[in-house]
Every structure is written in structure tokens, then in C-alpha cells.
C-alpha positions as CSV (number, residue, x, y, z in Angstrom):
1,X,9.7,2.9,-13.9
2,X,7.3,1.7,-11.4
3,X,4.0,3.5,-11.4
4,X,0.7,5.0,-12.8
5,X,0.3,8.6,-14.8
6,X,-0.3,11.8,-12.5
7,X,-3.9,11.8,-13.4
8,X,-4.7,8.5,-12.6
9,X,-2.7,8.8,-9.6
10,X,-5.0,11.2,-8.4
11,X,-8.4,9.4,-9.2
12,X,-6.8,6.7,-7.3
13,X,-6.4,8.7,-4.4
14,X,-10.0,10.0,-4.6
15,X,-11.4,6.6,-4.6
16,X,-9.3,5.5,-1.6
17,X,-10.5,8.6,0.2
18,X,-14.2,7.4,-0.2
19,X,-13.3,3.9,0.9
20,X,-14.1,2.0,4.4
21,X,-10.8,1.3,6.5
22,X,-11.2,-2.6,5.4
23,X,-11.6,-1.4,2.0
24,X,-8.6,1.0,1.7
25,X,-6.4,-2.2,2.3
26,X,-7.8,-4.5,0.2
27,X,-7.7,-1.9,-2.5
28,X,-4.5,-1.1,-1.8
29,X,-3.2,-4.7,-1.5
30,X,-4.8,-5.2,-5.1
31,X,-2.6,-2.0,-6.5
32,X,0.3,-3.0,-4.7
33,X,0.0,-6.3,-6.1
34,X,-0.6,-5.4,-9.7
35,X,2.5,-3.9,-9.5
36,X,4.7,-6.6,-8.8
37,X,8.1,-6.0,-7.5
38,X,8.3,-2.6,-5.6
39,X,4.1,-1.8,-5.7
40,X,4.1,-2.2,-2.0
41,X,6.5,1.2,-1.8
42,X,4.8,2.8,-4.5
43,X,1.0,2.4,-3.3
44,X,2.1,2.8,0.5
45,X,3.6,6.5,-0.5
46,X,0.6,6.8,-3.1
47,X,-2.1,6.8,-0.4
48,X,-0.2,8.2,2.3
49,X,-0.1,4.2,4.2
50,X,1.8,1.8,6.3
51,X,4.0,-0.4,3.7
52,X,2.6,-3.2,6.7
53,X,-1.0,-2.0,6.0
54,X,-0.8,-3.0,1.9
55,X,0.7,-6.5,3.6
56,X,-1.9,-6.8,5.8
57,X,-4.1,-6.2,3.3
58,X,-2.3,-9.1,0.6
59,X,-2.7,-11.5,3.5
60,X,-6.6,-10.6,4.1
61,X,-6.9,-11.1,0.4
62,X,-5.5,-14.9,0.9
63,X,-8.3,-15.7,3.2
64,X,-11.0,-17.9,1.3
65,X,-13.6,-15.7,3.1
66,X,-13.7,-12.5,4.8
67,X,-13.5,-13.2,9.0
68,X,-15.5,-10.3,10.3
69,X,-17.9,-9.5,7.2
70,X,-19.8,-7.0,9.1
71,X,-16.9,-5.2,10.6
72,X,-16.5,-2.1,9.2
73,X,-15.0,0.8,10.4
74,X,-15.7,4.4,9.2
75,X,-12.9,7.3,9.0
76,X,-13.5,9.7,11.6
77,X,-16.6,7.6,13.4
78,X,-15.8,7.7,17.4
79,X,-16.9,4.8,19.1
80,X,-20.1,4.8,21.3
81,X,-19.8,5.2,25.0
């Protein structure tokens, strides 16, 4: 079986919650990887995600550096008018 414990399931979730955007994926990406053969299910479902979010995620993490290191997006920030 494929998976963490219920209660770490759930600090996982809290720390993804608290997370920027960029964050979430790369975080998530990292899980998903860890994982190995069907993490990318397993994390998706876990944190309520895009399976092509944990991907895009893996492919950021590929990237030598990060390309917009002062982009970062906020949950529930609306964009000035």
C-alpha cells in the first residue's frame, strides 16, 4: 500500500494549507516523488490537486534555478486594479 498514516496525512494537509501557490507544488511534487510509482495519485487526492499540478511542480523542481523568484501568489489575494 501506497501512502502515509492518517495523522500524518493530516499535518501534511495543514502545512500545504499555510503554503504559497508556488510552494504547494513544489511540496507536493517532493511528496509525490518520494513516493515513487503512484505518489502523483496519492498526493493529488491528498491535497485536493490537479494530478498536472504535482507534474508541474516535478518539472519546476528540474529547473537549476527558480525563473520568477519573486513571483508569488497568495491564496485568496485579488489582483490590484
Amino acid at each position: 500500500m501506497i501512502g502515509y498514516i492518517e495523522e500524518v496525512e493530516l499535518k501534511m494537509q495543514r502545512l500545504f494549507e499555510r503554503l504559497s501557490e508556488k510552494d504547494r507544488r513544489c511540496y507536493a511534487a517532493i511528496e509525490a516523488a518520494k513516493l515513487s510509482h503512484g505518489g502523483t495519485e496519492y498526493i493529488s487526492k491528498l491535497f485536493k490537486i490537479d494530478p498536472k499540478t504535482v507534474r508541474r511542480g516535478l518539472a519546476e523542481l528540474e529547473l537549476p534555478e527558480d525563473p520568477a523568484p519573486d513571483r508569488v501568489r497568495k491564496k485568496g489575494v485579488a489582483a490590484k486594479t
